[in-house]
C-alpha positions in Angstrom: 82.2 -19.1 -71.3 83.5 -16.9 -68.6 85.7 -18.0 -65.8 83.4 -17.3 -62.9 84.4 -18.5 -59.5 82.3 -21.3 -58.7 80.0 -20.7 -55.6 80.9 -22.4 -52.4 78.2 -24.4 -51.1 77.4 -23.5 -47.6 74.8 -26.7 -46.8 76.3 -29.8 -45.4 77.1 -32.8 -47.8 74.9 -35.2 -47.4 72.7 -33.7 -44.5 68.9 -34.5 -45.0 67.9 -31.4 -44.1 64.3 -32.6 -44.2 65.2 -35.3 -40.9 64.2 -34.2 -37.5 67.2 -32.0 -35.8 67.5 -28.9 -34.7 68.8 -26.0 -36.4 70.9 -22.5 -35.5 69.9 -19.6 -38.5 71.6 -16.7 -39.5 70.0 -14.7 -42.1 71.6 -11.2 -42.9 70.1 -8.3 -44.9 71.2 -7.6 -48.6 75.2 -5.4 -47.5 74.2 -6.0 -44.3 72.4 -2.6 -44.3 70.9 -2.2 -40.7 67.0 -1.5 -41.2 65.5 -3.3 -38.5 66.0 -1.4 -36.0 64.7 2.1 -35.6 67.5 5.0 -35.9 69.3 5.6 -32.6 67.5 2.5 -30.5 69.6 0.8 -27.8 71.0 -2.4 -27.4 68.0 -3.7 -25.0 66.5 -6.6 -26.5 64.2 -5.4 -29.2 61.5 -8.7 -28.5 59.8 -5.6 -26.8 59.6 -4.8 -30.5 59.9 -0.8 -28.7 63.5 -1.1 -31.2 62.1 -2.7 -34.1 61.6 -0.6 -37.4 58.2 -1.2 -39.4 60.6 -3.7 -41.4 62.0 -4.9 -38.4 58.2 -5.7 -36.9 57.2 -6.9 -40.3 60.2 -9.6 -39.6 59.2 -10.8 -36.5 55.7 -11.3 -37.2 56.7 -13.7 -40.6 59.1 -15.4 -37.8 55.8 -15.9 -35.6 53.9 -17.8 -38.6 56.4 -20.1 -39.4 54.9 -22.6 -37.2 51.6 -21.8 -38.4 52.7 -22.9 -42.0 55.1 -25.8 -41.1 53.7 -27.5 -38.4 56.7 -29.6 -37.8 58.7 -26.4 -37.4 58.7 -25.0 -34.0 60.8 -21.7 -33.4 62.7 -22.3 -30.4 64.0 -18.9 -30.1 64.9 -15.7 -32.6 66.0 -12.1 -32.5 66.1 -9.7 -34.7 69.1 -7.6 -35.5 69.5 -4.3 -36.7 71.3 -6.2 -40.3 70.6 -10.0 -39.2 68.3 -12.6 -37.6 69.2 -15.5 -35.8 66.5 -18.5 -35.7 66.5 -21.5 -33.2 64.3 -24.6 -35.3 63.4 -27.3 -33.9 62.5 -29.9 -37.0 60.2 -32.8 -35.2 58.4 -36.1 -36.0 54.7 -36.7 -34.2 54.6 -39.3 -31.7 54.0 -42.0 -34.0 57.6 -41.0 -35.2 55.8 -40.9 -39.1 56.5 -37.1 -40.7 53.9 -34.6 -39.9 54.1 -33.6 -43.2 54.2 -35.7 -46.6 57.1 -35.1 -48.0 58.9 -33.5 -44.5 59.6 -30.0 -44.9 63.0 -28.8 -45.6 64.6 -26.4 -43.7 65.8 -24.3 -46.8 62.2 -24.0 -48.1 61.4 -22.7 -44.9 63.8 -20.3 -44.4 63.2 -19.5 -48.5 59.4 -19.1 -48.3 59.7 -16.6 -44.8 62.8 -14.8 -47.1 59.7 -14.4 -49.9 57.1 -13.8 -47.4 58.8 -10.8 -45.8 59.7 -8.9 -49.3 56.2 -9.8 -50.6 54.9 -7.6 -47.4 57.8 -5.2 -47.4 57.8 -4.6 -51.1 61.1 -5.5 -52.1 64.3 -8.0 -51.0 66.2 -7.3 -47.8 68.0 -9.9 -47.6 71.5 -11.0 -49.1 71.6 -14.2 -50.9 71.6 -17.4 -49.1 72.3 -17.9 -45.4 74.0 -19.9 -42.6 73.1 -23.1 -41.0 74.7 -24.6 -38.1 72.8 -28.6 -37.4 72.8 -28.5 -33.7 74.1 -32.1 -32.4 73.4 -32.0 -28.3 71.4 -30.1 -25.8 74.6 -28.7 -24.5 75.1 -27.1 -28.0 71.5 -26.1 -28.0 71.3 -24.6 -25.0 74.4 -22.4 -25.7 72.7 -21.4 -28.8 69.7 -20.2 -27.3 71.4 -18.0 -24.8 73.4 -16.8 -27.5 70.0 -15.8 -29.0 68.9 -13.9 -25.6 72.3 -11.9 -25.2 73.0 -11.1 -28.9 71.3 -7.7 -28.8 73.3 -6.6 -25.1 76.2 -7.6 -26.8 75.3 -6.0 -30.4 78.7 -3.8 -30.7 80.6 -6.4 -30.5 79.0 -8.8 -33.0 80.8 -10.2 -35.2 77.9 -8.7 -37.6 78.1 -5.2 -36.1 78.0 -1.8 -37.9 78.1 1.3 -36.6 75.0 3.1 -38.0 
């Protein structure tokens, strides 16, 4: 046996991620290569999708089904990046507070089955391995997110993701 480091796992301890909650995603591409954006587009927001490469588009149409294949998912909010998309899940019970769903959905399976959904259509992976989670504990928080979300692509040179292309 080699001595390998040991992977750090990056999902909180004991967080049923399959409870109702909200959720702040961060998924980056494989080197965080930018390719969904089109060459030389601006920092306006791509939502216009005018910015968006045919990756890019093929992106934010897999965000738009979410819902459509997890309906106790609801996107919130999302952008996508020239290297990275950001999701804003809301994870929700009916209003006979029973799961929508038998067994809930889990918030990695979603986030793994739109990862496999968008390299099915593109034809191979763009993404890196993983990605980040933040649980979202009070509307103050969530709200802060989801502005964060709307500015991200004005403020795109001085992400913390940024690479000049």
């Amino acid at each position: 046996m080699t001595n390998q480091p040991k992977r750090k796992p990056n999902r909180l301890a004991q967080y049923d991620y399959s409870s109702p909650g909200a959720f702040f995603i961060t998924i980056c591409t494989k080197n965080k290569k930018c390719i969904f954006w089109k060459v030389g587009a601006s920092s306006a927001r791509p939502g216009s999708t005018t910015n968006l490469s045919k990756i890019g588009l093929t992106v934010k149409k897999k965000i738009a089904e979410i819902p459509i294949f997890y309906r106790d998912i609801k996107v919130e909010n999302s952008v996508v990046m020239p290297n990275h998309v950001h999701l804003l899940l809301t994870h929700y019970y009916d209003d006979s507070r029973r799961a929508m769903l038998a067994p809930t959905t889990n918030i990695s399976t979603v986030i793994q089955q739109f990862k496999g959904a968008v390299t099915k259509e593109v034809g191979f992976s763009v993404w890196q391995k993983s990605f980040h989670d933040r649980i979202i504990r009070n509307e103050k928080e969530f709200i802060k997110l989801y502005e964060y979300i709307e500015n991200n692509p004005y403020i795109w040179e001085g992400d913390s993701l940024y690479i000049k292309t």
